[in-house]
C-alpha positions as CSV (number, residue, x, y, z in Angstrom):
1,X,0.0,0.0,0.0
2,X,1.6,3.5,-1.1
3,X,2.9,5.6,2.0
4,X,0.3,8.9,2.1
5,X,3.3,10.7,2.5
6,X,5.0,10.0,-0.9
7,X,2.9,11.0,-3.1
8,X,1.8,14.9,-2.6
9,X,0.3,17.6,-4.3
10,X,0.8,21.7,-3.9
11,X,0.9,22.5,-0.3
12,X,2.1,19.2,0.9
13,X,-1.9,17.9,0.3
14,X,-2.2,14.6,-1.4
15,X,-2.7,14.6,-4.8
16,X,-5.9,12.9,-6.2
17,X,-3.8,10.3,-7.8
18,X,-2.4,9.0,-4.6
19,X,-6.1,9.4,-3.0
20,X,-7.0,7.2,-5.9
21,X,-4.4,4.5,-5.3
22,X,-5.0,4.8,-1.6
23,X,-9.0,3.9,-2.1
24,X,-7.9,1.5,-4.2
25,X,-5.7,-0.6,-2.3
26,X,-8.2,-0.1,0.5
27,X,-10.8,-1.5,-1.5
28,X,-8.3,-4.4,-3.2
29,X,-7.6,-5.8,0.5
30,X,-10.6,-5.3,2.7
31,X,-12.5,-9.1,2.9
32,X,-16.2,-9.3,2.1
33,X,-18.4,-11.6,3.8
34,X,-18.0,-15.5,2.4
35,X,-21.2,-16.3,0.7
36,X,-23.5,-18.6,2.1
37,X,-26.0,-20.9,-0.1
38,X,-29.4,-18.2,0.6
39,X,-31.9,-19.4,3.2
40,X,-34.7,-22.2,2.0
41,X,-37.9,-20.9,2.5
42,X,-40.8,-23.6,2.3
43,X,-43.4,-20.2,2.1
44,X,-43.0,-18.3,-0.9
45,X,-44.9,-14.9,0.2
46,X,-46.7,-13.3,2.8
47,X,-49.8,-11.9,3.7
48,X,-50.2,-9.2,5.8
49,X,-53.2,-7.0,7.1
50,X,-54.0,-4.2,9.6
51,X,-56.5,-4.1,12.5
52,X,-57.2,-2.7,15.6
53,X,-57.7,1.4,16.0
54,X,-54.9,3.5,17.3
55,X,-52.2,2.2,20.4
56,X,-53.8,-0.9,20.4
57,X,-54.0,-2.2,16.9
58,X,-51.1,-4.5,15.0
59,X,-50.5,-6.3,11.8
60,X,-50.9,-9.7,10.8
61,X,-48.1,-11.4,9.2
62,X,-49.5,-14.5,7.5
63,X,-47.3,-18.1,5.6
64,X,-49.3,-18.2,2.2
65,X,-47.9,-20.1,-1.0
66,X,-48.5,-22.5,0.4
67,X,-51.4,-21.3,3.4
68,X,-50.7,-24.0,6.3
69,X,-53.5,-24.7,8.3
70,X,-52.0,-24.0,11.5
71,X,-48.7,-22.3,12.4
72,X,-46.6,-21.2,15.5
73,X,-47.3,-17.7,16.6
74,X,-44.3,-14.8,17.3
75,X,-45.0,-11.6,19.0
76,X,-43.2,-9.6,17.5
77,X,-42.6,-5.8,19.4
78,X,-41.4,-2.7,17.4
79,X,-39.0,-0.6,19.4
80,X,-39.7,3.1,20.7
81,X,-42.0,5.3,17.9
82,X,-40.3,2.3,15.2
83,X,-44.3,1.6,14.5
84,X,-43.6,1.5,10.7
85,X,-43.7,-2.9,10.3
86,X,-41.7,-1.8,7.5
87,X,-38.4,-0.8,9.6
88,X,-38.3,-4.4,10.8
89,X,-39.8,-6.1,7.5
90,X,-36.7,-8.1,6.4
91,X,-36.8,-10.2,9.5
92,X,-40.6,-10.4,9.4
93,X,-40.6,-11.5,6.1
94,X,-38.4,-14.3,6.8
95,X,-39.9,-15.1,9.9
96,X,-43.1,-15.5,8.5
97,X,-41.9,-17.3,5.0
98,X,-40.4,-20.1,7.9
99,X,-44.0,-20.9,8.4
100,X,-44.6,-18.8,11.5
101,X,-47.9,-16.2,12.1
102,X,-46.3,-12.9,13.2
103,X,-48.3,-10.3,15.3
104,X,-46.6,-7.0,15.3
105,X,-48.9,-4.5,18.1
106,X,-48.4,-1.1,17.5
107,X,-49.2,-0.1,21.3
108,X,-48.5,3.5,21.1
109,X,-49.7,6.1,19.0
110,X,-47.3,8.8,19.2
111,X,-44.7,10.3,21.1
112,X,-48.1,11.1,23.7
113,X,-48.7,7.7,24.7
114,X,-47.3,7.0,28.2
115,X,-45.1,4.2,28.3
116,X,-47.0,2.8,31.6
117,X,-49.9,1.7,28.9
118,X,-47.6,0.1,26.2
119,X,-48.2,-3.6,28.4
120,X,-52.1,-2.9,28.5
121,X,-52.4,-2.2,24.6
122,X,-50.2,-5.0,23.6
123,X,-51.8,-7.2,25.2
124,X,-55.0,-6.0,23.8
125,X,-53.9,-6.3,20.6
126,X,-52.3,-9.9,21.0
127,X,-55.4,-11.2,22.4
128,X,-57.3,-9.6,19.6
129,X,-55.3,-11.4,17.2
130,X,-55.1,-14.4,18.5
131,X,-59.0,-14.5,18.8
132,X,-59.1,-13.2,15.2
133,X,-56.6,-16.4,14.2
134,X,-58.8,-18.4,16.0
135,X,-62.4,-17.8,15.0
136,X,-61.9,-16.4,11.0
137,X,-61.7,-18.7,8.1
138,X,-59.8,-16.6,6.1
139,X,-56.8,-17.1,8.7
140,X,-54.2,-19.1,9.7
141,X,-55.1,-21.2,12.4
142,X,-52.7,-20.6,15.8
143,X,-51.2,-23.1,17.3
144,X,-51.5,-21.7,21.0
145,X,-48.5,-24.7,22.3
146,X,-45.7,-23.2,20.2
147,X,-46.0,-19.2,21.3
148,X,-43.7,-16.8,21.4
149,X,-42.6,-13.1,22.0
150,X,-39.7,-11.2,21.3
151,X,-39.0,-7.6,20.5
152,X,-36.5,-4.9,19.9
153,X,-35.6,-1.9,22.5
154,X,-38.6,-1.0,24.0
155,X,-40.4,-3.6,22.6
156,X,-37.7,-6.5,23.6
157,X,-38.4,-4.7,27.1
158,X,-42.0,-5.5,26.6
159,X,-41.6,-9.3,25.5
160,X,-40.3,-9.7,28.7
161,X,-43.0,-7.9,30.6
162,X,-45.7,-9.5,28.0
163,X,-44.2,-13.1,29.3
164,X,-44.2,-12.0,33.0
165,X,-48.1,-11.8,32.8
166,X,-49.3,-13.8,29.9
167,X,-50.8,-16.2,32.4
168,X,-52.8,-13.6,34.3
169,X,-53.5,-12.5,30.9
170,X,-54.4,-15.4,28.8
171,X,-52.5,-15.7,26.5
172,X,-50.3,-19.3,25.8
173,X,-47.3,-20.1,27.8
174,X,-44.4,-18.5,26.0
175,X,-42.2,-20.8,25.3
176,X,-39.6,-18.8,23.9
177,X,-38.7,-14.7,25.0
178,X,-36.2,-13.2,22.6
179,X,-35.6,-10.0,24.1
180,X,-33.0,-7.8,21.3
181,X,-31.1,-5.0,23.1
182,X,-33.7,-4.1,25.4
183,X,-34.5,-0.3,26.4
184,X,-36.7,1.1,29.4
185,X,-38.4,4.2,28.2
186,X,-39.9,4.8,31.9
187,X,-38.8,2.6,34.7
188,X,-41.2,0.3,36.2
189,X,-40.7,-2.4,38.9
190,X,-44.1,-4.1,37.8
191,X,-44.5,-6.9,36.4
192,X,-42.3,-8.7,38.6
193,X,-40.1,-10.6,35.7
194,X,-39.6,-13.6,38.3
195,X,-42.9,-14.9,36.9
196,X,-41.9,-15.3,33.7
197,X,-42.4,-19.3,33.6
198,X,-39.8,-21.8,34.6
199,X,-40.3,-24.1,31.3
200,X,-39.6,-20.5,29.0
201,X,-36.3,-20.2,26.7
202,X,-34.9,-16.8,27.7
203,X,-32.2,-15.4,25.5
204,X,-31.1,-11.8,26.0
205,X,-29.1,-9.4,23.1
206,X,-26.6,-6.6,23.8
207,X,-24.7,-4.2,22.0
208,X,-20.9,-3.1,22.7
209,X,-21.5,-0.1,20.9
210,X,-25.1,0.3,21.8
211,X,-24.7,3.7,23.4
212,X,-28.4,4.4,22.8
213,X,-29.7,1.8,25.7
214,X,-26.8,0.1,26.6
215,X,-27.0,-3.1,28.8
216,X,-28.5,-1.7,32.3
217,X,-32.1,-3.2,31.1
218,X,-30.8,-6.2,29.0
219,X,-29.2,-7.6,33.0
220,X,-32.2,-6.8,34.5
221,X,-34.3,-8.5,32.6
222,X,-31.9,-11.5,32.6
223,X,-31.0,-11.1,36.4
224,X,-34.9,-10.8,37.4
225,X,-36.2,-13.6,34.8
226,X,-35.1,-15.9,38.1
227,X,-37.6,-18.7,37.3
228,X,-36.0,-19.4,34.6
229,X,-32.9,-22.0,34.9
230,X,-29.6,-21.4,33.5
231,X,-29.6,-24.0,30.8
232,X,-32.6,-22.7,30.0
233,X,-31.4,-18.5,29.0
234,X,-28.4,-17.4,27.6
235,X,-27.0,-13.8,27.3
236,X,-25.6,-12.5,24.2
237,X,-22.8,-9.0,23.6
238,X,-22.8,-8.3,20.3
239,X,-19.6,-7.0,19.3
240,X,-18.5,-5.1,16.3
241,X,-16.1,-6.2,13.2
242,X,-15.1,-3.3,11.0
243,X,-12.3,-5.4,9.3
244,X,-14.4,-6.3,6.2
245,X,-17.7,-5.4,3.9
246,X,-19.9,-4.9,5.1
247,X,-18.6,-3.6,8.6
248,X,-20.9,-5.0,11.8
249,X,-21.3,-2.4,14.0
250,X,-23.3,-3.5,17.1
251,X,-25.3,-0.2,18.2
252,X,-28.9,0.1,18.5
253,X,-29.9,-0.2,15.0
254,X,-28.0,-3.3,14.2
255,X,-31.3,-5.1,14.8
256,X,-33.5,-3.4,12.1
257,X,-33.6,-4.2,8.7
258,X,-35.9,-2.5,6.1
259,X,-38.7,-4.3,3.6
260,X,-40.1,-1.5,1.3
261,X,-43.3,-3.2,0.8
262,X,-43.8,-3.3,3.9
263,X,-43.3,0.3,4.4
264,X,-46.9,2.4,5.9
265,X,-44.8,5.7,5.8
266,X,-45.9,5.4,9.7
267,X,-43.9,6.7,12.8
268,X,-41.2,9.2,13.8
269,X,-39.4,10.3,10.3
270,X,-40.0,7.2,8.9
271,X,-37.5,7.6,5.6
272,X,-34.6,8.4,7.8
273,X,-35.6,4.7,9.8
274,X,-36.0,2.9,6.8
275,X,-32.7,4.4,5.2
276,X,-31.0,3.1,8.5
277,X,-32.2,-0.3,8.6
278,X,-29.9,-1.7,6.4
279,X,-30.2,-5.6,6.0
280,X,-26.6,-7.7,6.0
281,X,-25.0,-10.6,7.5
282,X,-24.9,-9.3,10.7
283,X,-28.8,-9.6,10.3
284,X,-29.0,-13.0,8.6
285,X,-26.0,-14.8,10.4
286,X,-26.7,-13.0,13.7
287,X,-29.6,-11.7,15.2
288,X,-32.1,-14.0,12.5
289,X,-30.1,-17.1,13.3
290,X,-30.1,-16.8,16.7
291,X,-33.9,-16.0,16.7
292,X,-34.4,-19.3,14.3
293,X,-32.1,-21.8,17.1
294,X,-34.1,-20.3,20.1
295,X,-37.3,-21.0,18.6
296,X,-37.0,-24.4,16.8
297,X,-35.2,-25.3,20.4
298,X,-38.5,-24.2,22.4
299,X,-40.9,-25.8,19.6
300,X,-38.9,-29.2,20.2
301,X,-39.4,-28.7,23.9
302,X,-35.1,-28.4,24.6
303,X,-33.3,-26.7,26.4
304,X,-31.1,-23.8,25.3
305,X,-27.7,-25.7,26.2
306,X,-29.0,-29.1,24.6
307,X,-30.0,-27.2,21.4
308,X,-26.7,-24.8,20.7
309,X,-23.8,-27.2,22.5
310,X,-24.1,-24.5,25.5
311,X,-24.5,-21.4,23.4
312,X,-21.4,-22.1,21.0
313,X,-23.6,-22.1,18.2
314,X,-25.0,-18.6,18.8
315,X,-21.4,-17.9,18.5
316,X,-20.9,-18.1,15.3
317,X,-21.8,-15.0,12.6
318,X,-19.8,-16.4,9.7
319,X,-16.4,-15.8,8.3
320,X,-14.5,-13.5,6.1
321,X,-13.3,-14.2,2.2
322,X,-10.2,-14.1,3.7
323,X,-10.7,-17.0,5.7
324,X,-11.0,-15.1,9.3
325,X,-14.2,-15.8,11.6
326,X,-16.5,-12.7,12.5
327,X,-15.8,-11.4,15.5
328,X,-18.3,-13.7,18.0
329,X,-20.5,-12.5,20.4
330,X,-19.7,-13.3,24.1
331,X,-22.0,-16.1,25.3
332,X,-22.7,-16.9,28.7
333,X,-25.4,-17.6,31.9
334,X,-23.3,-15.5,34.5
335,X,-23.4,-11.6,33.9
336,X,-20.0,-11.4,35.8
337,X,-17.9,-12.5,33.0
338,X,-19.6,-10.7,30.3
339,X,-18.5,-7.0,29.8
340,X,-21.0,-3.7,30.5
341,X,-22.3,-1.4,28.0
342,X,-22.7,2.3,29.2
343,X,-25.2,4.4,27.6
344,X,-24.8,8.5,26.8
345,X,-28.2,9.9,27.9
346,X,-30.5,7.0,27.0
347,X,-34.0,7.4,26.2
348,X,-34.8,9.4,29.5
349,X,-36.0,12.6,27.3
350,X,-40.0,13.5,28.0
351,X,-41.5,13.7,31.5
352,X,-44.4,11.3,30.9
353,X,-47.2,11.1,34.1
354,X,-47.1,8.5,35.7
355,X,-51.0,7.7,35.9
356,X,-52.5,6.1,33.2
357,X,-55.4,7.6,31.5
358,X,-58.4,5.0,31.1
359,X,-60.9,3.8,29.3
360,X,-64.6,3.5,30.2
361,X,-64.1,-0.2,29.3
362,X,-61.9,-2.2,30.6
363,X,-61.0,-5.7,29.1
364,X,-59.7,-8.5,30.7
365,X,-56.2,-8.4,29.0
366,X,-56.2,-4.6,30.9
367,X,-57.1,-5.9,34.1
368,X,-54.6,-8.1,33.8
369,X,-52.1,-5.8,33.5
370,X,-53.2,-3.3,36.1
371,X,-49.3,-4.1,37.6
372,X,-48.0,-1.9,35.5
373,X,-49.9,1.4,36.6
């Protein structure tokens, strides 16, 4: 590679054909991503539709080509104001396409909504669904033994909230809680996380460079999920690898990842969120993967250590053209030997009340919840 120093233009600045060179050589040496063969999909679209009004609707993600005539059914939770499905769509889509029902609450409507009533509209809206799945013909039966919920930032702090009460609430036992780098908008000691069930697989994502939320939520969560036995949750620190193409950078958004037809223009600047949620292997080899292992584990009624050799295979994201591994995630049970993650400022920015404003009615999924208030 050509010194920068070597080649200069007037005023000691490097001339353009050194820059050139430079780039070049850059370019000649950095390692892309070793192709994989492309997932196998036994779905070949997906059908989607809207219902609900306001905090308390959500889509329905749908297998069709074929239609099975039951499925397994993933919560899936949208992170803070991220209500546009179409920032997440990618990992929807392929969700979905595996032959799994998605339901994707909205439970706010705007930056107004206090985060005290994101539980009591999600659950709303999951019961909804669920009852919809059950009772139309024009739906995909659920399969209420292989449930699951999992969710990104504020919405990977609601899966585990949503598992905490899903008896009280009726919903089906959860057998899986994926919870992806987990954010607390308001803190909130209710729900008590120690009744999320004993038989549920609990696997919990950070990000080194996840300066957004960092990890103060992501070891709660896993700390006060005590029900749950060790072989049975596994914690995960992303880390990042910028030696390659695409570079993995584990911050916040590392999780999203954009489907344009997806897209309902919905949320806060929803262009700038789509044009962040890039889809690579970090996506596909990571976070997806790791989703697919939990789930088929907890569908097969294993344990996590029995189903990835004790978390190695969460380990690995794939390697280099080059040859080199991506830098793995640390893996573990015990918090102590997994490194923190500090946030700058977090998501502690609007002085929400603490009561709850309510509704003349009041369904059973909201009393229920009424832990939360």
């Amino acid at each position: 590679m050509i010194h920068p120093t070597r080649i200069v233009g007037p005023r000691g600045r490097m001339a353009p054909v050194a820059l050139a060179i430079v780039a070049v050589n850059i370019l000649s040496v950095a390692p892309a991503l070793a192709a994989e063969p492309p997932p196998s999909y036994p779905h070949k679209s997906v059908r989607r539709v809207e219902l609900g009004e306001g905090p308390r609707s959500y889509w329905l993600f749908e297998p069709a080509d074929p239609s099975p005539e039951s499925a397994p059914v993933i919560v899936f939770n949208h992170g803070w104001f991220a209500v546009n499905p179409g920032v997440y769509g990618a990992w929807i889509e392929h969700l979905v396409r595996k032959g799994r029902i998605v339901i994707a609450p909205r439970y706010q409507r705007d930056w107004s909504t206090p985060p005290a009533n994101f539980l009591p509209n999600g659950l709303v809206a999951v019961r909804d669904a669920l009852d919809v799945l059950a009772s139309s013909p024009a739906h995909v039966r659920p399969d209420r033994t292989k449930f699951a919920i999992m969710g990104h930032s504020a919405g990977g702090n609601l899966a585990a909230q949503m598992a905490a009460v899903a008896a009280e609430a009726d919903l089906p036992v959860p057998r899986a809680v994926i919870s992806v780098f987990p954010g607390e908008v308001f803190p909130s000691r209710t729900p008590d996380l120690a009744n999320v069930p004993a038989s549920t697989l609990l696997v919990v994502l950070a990000g080194e460079k996840d300066v957004v939320v960092g990890d103060q939520r992501a070891r709660e969560i896993f700390a006060q999920a005590s029900a749950v036995p060790r072989e049975r949750k596994k914690f995960i620190l992303y880390r990042s690898d910028l030696r390659g193409v695409p570079h993995f950078r584990a911050d916040h958004l590392a999780p999203t990842g954009a489907h344009a037809l997806f897209d309902t223009g919905d949320g806060l600047l929803p262009n700038a969120q789509m044009a962040q949620a890039e889809v690579n292997a970090f996506d596909t080899f990571g976070f997806w993967r790791i989703a697919d292992l939990t789930l088929e584990a907890a569908f097969a009624g294993k344990t996590l250590d029995e189903a990835t050799d004790k978390g190695e295979a969460f380990r690995h994201l794939g390697y280099w053209s080059d040859g080199r591994p991506v830098i793995s995630p640390i893996v573990g049970d015990d918090l102590a030997t997994i490194p923190r993650v500090f946030p700058r400022g977090g998501l502690k920015l609007i002085g929400w009340p603490a009561a709850i404003p309510r509704d003349a009615a009041v369904t059973k999924a909201e009393t229920a919840a009424t832990a939360v208030k």
